[in-house]
PyMOL CGO cylinders between C-alpha atoms (Angstrom):
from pymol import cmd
from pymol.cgo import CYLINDER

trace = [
    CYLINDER, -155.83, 55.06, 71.05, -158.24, 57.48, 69.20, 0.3, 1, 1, 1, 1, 1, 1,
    CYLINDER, -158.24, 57.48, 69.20, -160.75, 55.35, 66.96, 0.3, 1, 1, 1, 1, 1, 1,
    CYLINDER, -160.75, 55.35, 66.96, -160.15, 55.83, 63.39, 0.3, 1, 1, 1, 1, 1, 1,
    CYLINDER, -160.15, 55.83, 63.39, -163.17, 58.68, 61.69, 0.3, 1, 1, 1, 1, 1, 1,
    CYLINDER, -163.17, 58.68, 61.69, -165.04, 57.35, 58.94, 0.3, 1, 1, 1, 1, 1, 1,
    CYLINDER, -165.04, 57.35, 58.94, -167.46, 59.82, 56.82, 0.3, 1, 1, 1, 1, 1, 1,
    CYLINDER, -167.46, 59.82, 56.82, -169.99, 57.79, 54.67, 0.3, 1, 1, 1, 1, 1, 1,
    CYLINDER, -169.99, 57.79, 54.67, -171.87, 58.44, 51.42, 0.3, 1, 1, 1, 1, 1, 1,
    CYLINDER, -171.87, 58.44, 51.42, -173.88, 56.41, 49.86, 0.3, 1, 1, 1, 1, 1, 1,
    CYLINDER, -173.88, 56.41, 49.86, -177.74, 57.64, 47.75, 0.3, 1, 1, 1, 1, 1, 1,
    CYLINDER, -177.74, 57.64, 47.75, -179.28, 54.42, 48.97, 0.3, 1, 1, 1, 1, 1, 1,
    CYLINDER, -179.28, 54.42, 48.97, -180.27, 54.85, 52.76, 0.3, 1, 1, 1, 1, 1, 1,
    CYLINDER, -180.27, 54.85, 52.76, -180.80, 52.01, 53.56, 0.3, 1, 1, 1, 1, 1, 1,
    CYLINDER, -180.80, 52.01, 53.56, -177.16, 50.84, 52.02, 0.3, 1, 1, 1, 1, 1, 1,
    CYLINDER, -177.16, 50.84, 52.02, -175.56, 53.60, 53.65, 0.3, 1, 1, 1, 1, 1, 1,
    CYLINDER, -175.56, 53.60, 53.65, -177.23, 52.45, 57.21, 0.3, 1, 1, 1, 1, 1, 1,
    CYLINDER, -177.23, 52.45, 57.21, -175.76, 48.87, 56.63, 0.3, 1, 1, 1, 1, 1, 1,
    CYLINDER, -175.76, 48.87, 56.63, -172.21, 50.31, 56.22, 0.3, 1, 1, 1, 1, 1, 1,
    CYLINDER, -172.21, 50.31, 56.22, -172.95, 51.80, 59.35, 0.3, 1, 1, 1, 1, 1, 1,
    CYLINDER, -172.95, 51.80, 59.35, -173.75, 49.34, 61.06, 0.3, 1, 1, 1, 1, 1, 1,
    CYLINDER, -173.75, 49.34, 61.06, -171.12, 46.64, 59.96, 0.3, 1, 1, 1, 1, 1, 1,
    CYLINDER, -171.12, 46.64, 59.96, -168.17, 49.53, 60.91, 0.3, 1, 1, 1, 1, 1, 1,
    CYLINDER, -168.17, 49.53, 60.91, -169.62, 50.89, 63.86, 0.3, 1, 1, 1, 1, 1, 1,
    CYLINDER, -169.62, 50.89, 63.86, -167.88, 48.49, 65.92, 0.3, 1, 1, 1, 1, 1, 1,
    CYLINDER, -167.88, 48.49, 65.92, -164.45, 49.19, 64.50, 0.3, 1, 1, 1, 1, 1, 1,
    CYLINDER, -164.45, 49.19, 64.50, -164.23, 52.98, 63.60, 0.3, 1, 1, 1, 1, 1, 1,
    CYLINDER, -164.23, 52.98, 63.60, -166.45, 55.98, 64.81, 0.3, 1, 1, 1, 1, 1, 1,
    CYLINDER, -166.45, 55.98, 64.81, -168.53, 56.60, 61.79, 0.3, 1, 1, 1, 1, 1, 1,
    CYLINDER, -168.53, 56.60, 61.79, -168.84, 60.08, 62.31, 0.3, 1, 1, 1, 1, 1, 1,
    CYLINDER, -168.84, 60.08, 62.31, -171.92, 60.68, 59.53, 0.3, 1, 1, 1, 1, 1, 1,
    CYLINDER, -171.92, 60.68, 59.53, -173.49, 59.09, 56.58, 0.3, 1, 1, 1, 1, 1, 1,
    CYLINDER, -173.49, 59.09, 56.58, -174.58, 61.21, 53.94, 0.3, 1, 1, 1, 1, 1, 1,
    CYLINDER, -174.58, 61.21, 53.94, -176.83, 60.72, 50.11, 0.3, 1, 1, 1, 1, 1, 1,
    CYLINDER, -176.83, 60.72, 50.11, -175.38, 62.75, 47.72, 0.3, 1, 1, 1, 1, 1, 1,
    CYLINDER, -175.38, 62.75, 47.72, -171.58, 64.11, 46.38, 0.3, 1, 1, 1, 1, 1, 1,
    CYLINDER, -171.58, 64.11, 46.38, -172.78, 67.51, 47.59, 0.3, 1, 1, 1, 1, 1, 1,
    CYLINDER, -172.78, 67.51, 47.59, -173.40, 66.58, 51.36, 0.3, 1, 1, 1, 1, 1, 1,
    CYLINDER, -173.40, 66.58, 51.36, -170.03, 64.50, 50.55, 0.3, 1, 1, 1, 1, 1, 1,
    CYLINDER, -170.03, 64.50, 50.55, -168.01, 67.65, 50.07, 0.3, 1, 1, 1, 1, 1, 1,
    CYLINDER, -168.01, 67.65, 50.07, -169.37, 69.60, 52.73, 0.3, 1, 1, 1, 1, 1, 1,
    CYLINDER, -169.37, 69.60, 52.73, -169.51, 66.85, 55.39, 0.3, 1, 1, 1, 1, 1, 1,
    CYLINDER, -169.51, 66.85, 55.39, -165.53, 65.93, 54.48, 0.3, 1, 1, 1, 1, 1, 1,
    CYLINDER, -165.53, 65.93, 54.48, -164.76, 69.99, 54.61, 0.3, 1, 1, 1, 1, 1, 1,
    CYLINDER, -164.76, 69.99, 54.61, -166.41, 70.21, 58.46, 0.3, 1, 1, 1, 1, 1, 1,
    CYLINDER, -166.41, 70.21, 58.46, -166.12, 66.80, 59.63, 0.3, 1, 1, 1, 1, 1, 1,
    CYLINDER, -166.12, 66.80, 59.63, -162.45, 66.11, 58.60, 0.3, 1, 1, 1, 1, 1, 1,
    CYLINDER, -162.45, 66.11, 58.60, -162.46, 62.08, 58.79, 0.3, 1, 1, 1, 1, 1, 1,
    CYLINDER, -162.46, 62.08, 58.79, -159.46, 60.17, 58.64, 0.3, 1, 1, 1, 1, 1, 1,
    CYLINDER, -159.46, 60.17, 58.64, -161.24, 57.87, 56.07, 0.3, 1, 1, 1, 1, 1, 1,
    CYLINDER, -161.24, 57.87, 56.07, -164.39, 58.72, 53.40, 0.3, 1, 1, 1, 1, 1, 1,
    CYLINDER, -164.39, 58.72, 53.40, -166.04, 55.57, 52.01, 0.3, 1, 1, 1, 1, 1, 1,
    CYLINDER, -166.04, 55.57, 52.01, -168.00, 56.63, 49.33, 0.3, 1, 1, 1, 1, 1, 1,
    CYLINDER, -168.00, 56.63, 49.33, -170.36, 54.64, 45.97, 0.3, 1, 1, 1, 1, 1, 1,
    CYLINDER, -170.36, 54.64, 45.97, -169.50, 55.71, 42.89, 0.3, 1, 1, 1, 1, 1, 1,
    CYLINDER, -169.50, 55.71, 42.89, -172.93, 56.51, 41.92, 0.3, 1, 1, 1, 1, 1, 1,
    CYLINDER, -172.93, 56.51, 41.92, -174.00, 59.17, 43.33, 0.3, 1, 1, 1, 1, 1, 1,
    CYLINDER, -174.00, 59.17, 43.33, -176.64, 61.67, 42.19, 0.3, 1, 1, 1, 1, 1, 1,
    CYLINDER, -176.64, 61.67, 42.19, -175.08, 64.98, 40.54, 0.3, 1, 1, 1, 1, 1, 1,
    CYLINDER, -175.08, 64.98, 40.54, -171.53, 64.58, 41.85, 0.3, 1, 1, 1, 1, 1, 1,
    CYLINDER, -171.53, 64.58, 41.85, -170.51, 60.98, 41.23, 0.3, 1, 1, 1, 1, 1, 1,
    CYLINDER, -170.51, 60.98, 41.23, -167.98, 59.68, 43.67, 0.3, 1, 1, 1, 1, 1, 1,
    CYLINDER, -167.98, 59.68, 43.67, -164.87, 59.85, 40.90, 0.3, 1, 1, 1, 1, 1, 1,
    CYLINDER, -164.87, 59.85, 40.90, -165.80, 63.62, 40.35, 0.3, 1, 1, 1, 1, 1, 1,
    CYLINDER, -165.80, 63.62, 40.35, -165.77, 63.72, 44.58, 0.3, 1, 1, 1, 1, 1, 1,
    CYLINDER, -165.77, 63.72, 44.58, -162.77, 62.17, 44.74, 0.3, 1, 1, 1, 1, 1, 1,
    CYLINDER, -162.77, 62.17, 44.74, -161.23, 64.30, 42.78, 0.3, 1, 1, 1, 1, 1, 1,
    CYLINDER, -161.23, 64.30, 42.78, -162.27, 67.68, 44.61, 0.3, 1, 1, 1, 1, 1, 1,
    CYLINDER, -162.27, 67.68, 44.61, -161.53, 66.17, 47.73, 0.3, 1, 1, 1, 1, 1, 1,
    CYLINDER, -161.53, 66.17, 47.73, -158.36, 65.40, 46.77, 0.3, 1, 1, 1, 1, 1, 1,
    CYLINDER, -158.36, 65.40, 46.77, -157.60, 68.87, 45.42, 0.3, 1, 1, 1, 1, 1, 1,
    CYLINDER, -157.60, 68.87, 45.42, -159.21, 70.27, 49.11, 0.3, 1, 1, 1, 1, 1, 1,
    CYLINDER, -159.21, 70.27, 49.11, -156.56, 67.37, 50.42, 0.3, 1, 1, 1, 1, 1, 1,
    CYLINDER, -156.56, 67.37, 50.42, -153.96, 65.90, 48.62, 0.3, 1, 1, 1, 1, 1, 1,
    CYLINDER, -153.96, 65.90, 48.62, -153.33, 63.60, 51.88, 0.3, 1, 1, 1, 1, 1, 1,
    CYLINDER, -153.33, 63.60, 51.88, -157.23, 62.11, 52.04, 0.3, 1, 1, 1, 1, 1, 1,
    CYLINDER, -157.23, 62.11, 52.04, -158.02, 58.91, 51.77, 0.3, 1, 1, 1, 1, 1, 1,
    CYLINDER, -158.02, 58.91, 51.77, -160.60, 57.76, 50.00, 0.3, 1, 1, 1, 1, 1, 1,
    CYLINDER, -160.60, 57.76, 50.00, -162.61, 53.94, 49.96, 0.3, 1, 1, 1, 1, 1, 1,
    CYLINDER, -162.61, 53.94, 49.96, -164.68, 53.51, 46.49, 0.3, 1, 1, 1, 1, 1, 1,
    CYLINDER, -164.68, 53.51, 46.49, -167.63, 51.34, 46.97, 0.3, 1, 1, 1, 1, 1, 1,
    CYLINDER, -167.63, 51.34, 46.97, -169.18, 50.09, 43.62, 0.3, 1, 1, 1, 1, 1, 1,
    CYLINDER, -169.18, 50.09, 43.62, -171.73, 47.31, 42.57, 0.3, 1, 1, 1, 1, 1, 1,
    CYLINDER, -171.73, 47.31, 42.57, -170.44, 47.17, 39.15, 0.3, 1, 1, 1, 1, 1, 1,
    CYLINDER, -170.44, 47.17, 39.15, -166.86, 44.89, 38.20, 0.3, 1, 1, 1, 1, 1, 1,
    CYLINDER, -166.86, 44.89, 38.20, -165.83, 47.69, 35.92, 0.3, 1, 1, 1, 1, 1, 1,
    CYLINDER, -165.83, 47.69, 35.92, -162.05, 47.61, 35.75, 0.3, 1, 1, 1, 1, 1, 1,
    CYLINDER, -162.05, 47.61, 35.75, -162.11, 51.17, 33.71, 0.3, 1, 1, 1, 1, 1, 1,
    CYLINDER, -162.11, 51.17, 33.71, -163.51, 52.76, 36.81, 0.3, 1, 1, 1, 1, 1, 1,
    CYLINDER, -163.51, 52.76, 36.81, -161.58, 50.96, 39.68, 0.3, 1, 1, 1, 1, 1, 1,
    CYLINDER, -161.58, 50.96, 39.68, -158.70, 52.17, 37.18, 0.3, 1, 1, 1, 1, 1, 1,
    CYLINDER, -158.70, 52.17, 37.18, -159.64, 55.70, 37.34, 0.3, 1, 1, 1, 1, 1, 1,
    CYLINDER, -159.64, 55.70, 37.34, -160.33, 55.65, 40.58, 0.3, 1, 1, 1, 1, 1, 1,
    CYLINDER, -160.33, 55.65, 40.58, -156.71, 54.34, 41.75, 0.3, 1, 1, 1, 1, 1, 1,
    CYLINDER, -156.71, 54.34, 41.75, -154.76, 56.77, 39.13, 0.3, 1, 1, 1, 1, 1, 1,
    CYLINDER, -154.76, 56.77, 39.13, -157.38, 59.80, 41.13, 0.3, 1, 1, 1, 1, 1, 1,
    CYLINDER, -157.38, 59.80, 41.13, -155.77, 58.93, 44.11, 0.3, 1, 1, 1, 1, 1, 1,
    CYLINDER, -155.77, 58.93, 44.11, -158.12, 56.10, 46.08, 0.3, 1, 1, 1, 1, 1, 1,
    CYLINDER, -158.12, 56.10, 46.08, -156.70, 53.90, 48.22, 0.3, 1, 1, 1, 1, 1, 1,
    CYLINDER, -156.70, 53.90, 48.22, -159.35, 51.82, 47.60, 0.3, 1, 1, 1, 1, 1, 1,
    CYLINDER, -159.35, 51.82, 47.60, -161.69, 49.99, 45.35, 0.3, 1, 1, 1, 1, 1, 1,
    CYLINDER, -161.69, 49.99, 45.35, -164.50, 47.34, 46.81, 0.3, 1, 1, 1, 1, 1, 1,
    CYLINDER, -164.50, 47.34, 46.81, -167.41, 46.21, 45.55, 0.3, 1, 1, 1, 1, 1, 1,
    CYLINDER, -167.41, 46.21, 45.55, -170.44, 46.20, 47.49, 0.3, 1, 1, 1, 1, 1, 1,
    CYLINDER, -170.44, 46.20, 47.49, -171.34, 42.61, 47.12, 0.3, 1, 1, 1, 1, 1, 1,
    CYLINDER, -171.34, 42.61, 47.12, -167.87, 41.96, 48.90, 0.3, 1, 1, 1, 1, 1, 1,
    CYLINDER, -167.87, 41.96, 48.90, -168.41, 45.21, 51.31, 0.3, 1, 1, 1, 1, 1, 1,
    CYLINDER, -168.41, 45.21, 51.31, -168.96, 42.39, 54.62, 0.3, 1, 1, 1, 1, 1, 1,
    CYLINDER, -168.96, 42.39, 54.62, -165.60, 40.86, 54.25, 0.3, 1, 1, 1, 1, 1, 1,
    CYLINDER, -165.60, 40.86, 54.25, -163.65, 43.74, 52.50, 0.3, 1, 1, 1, 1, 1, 1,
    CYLINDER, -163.65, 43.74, 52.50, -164.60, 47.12, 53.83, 0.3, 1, 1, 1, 1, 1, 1,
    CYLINDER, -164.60, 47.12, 53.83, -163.05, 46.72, 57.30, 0.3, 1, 1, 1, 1, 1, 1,
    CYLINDER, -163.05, 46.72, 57.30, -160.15, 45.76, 55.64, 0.3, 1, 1, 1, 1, 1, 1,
    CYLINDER, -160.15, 45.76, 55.64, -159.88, 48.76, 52.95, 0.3, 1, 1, 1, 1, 1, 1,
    CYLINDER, -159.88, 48.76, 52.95, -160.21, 51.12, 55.50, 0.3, 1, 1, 1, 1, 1, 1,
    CYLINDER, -160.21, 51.12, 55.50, -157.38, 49.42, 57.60, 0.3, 1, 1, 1, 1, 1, 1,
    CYLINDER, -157.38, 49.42, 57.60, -154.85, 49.31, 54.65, 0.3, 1, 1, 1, 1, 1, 1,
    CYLINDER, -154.85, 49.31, 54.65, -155.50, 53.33, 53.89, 0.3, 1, 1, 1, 1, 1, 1,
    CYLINDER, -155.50, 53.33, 53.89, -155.15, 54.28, 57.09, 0.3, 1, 1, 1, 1, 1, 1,
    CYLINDER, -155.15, 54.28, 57.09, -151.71, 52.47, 56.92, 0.3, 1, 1, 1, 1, 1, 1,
    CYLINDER, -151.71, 52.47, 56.92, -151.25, 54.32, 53.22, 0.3, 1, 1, 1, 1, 1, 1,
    CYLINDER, -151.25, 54.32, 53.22, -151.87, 50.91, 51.05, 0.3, 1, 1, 1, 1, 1, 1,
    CYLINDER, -151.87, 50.91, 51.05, -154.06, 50.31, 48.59, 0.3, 1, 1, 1, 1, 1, 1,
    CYLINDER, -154.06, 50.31, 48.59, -157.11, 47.62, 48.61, 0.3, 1, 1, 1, 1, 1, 1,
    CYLINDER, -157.11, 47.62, 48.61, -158.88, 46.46, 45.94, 0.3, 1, 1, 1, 1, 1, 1,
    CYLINDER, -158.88, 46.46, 45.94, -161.79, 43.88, 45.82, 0.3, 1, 1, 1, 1, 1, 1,
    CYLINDER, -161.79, 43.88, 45.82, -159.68, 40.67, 45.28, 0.3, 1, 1, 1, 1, 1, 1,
    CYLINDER, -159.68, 40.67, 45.28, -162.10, 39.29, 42.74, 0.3, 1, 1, 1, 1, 1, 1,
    CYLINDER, -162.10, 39.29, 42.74, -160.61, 42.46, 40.26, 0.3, 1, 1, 1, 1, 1, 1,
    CYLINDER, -160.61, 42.46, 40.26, -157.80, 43.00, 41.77, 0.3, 1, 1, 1, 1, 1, 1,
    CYLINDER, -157.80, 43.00, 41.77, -155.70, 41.03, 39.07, 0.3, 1, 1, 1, 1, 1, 1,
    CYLINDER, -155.70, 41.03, 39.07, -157.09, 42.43, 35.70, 0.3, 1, 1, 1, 1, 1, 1,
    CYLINDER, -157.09, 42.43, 35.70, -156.97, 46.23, 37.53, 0.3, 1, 1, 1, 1, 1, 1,
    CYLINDER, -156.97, 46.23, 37.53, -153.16, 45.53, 37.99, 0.3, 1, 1, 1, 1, 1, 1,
    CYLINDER, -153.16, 45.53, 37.99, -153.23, 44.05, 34.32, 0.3, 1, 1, 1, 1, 1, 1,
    CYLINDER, -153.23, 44.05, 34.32, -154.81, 47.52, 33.46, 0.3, 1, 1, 1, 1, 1, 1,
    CYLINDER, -154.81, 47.52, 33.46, -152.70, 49.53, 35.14, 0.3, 1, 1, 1, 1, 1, 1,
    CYLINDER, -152.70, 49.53, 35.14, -149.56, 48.25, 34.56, 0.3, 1, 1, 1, 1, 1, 1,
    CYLINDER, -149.56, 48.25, 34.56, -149.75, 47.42, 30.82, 0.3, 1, 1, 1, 1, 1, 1,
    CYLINDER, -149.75, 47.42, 30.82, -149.39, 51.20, 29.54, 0.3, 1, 1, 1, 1, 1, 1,
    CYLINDER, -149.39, 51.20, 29.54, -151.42, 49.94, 26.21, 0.3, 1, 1, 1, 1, 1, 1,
    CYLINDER, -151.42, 49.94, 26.21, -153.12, 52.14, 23.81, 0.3, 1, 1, 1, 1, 1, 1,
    CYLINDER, -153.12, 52.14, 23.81, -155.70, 49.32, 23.72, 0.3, 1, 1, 1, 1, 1, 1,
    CYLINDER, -155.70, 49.32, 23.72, -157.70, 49.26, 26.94, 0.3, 1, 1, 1, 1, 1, 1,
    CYLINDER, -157.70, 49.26, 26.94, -158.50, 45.92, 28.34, 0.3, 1, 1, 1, 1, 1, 1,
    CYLINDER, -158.50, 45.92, 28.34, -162.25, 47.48, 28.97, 0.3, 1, 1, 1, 1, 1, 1,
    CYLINDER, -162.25, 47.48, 28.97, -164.30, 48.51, 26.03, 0.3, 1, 1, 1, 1, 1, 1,
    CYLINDER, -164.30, 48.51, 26.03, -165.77, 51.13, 29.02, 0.3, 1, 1, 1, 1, 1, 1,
    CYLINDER, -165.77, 51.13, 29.02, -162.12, 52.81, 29.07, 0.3, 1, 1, 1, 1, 1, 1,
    CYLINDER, -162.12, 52.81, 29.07, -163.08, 55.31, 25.88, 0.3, 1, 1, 1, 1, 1, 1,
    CYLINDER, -163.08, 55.31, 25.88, -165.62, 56.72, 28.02, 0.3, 1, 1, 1, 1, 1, 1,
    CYLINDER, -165.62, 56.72, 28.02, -165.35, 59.42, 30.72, 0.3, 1, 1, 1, 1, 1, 1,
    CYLINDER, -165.35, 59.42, 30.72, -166.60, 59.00, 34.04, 0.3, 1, 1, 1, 1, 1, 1,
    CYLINDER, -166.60, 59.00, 34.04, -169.79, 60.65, 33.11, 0.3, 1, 1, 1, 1, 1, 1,
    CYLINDER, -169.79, 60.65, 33.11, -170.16, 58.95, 30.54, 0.3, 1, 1, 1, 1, 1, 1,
    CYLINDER, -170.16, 58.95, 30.54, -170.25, 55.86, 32.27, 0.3, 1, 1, 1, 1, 1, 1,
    CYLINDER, -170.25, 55.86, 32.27, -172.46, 57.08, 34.65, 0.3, 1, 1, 1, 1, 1, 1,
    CYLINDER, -172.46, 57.08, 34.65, -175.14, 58.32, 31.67, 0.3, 1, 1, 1, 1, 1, 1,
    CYLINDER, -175.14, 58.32, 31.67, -174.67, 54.68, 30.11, 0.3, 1, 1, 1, 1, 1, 1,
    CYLINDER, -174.67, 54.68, 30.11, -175.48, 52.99, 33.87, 0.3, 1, 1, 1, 1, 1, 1,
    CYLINDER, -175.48, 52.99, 33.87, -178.65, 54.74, 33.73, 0.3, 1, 1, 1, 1, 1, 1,
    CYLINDER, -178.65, 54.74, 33.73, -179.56, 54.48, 30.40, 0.3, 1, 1, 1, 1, 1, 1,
    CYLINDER, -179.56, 54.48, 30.40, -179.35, 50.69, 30.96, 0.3, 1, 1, 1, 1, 1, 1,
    CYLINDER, -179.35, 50.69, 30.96, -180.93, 50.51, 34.04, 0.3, 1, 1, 1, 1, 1, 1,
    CYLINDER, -180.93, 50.51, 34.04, -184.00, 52.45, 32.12, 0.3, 1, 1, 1, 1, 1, 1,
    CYLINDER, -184.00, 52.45, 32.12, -184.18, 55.74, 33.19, 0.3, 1, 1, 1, 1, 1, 1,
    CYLINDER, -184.18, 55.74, 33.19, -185.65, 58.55, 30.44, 0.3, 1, 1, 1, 1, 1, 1,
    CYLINDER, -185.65, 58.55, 30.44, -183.01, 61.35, 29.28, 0.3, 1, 1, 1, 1, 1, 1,
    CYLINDER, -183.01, 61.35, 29.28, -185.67, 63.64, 31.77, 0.3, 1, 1, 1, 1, 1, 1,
    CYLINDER, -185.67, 63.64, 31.77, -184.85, 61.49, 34.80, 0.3, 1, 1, 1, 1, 1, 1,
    CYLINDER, -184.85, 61.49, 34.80, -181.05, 61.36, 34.11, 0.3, 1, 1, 1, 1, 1, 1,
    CYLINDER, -181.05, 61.36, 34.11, -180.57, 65.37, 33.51, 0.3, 1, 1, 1, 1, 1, 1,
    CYLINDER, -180.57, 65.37, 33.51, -182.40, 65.72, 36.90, 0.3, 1, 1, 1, 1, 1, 1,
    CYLINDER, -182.40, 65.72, 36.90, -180.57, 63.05, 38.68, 0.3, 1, 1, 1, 1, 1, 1,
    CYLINDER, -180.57, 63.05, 38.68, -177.18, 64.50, 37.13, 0.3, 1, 1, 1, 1, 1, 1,
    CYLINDER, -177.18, 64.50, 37.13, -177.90, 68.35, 36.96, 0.3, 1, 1, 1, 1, 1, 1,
    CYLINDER, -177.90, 68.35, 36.96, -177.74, 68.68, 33.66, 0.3, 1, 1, 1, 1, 1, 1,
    CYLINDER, -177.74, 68.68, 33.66, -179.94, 69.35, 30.47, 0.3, 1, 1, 1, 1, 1, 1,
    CYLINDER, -179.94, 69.35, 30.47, -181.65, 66.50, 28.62, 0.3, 1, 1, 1, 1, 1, 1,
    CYLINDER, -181.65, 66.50, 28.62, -179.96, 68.02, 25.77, 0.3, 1, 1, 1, 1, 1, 1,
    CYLINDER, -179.96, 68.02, 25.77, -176.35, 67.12, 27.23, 0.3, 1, 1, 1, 1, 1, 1,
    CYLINDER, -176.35, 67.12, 27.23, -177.62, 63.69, 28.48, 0.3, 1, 1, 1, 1, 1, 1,
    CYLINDER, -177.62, 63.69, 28.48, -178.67, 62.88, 24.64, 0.3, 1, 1, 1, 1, 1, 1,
    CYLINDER, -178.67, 62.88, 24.64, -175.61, 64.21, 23.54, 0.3, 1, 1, 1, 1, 1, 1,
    CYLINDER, -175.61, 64.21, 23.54, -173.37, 62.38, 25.85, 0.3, 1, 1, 1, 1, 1, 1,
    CYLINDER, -173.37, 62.38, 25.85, -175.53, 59.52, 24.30, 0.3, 1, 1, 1, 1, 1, 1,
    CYLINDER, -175.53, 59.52, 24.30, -174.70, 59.98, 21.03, 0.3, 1, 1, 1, 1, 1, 1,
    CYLINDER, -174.70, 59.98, 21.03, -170.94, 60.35, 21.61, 0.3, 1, 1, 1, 1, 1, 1,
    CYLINDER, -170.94, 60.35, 21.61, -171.22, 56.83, 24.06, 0.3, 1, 1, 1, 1, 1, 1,
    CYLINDER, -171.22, 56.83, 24.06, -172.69, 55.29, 20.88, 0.3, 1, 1, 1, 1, 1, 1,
    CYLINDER, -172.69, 55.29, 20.88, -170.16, 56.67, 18.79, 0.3, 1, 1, 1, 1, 1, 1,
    CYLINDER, -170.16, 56.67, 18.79, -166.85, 55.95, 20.91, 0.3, 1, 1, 1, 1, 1, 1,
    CYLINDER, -166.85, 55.95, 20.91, -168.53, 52.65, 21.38, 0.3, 1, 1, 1, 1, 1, 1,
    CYLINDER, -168.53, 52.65, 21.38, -169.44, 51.96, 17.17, 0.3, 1, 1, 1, 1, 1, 1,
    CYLINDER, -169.44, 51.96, 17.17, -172.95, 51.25, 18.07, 0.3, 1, 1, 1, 1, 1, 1,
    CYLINDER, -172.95, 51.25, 18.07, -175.54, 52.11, 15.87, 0.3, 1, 1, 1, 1, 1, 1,
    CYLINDER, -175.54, 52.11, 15.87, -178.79, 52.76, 17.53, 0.3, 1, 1, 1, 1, 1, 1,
    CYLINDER, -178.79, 52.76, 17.53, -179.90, 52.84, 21.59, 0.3, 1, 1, 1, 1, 1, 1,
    CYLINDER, -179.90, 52.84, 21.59, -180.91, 48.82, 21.37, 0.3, 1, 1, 1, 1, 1, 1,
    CYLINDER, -180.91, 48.82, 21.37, -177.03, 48.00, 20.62, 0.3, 1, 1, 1, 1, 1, 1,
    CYLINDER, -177.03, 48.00, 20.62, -175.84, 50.63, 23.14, 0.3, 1, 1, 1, 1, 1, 1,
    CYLINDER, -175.84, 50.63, 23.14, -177.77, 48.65, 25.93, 0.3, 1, 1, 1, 1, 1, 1,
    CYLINDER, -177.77, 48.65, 25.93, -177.06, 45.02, 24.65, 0.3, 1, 1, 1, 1, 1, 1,
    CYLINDER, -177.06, 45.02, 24.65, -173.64, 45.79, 24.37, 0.3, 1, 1, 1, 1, 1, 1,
    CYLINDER, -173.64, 45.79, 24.37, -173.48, 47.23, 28.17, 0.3, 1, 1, 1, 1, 1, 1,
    CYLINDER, -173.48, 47.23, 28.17, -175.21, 44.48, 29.38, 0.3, 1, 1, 1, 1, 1, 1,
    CYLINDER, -175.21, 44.48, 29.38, -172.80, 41.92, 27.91, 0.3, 1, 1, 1, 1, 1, 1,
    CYLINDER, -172.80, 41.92, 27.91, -169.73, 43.70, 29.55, 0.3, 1, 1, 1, 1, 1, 1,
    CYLINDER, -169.73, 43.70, 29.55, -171.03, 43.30, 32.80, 0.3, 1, 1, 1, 1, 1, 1,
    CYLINDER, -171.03, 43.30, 32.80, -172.73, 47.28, 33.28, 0.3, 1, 1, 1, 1, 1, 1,
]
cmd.load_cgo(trace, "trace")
């Protein structure tokens, strides 16, 4: 029986060797790649069955991946890997078409497991979220259970980076983009968000778990 291919992506080598290693002896990891660029073209030449991939990734995050691989692919399947319990993103990430949603804390226990239930066309997600992403996705409310849900993906992604400290310099070069758009994206966080000033913006992430 031909091993199941798994493509890799992760901007943290030394995370992305781990994965390896822990599905090596299960599926033929057939590369493991550092950034949504490499992603794309490694999925495009490689053609794995599976692609486990973080969400954070440098430039193209793995939501804006997912979605161009699944435009490339309607029938790929497609593991998100996440450190944050963000039910906004493990949302967006189901409605794009993932089959799964694990965070990395879990990865040991769960990732095997993801991968086994896309390969059969089910959908995994990290059992400690599983019930308020359901909740989420089910509910069809205006009101989002996740204060995190009036913000695009990038958005998200600016506000992780913000919090974890990073200059509006560091996060255009990171993303590709101008400081300019990073400080506007800012600015329209703050003001989905009703947050005055940069102080609130990061209090109020850090309180919801980001």
């Amino acid at each position: 029986m031909r091993s199941t291919k798994v493509l890799l992506a992760d901007d943290h080598r030394i995370v992305a060797e781990g994965l390896r290693r822990l599905l090596a002896s299960e599926f033929e990891v057939v590369d493991a790649v550092e950034t949504g660029e490499q992603l794309l073209e490694a999925a495009r030449k490689l053609r794995p069955d599976v692609i486990v991939t973080d969400i954070s990734m440098p430039r193209i995050s793995g939501l804006d991946a997912l979605a161009r691989l699944k435009r490339d692919d309607p029938n790929i399947k497609v593991v998100l890997l996440t450190m944050h319990q963000n039910v906004a993103y493990a949302r967006e990430a189901l409605q794009g078409g993932a089959l799964g949603f694990v965070l990395k804390h879990s990865a040991v226990e769960e990732l095997v497991f993801a991968i086994r239930a896309a390969m059969a066309g089910r959908v995994f997600v990290s059992p400690e979220i599983a019930g308020a992403v359901f909740q989420a996705t089910q509910s069809g409310e205006a009101e989002s259970l996740d204060p995190f849900d009036k913000l695009s993906a990038r958005q998200r992604e600016i506000l992780r980076l913000v919090v974890e400290g990073h200059s509006a310099k560091v996060i255009a070069g990171r993303l590709d983009i101008s400081p300019r758009t990073v400080e506007t994206h800012k600015y329209k966080i703050m003001e989905a968000l009703e947050l005055a000033n940069s102080a609130e913006l990061i209090r109020f992430a850090m309180r919801h778990g980001l």
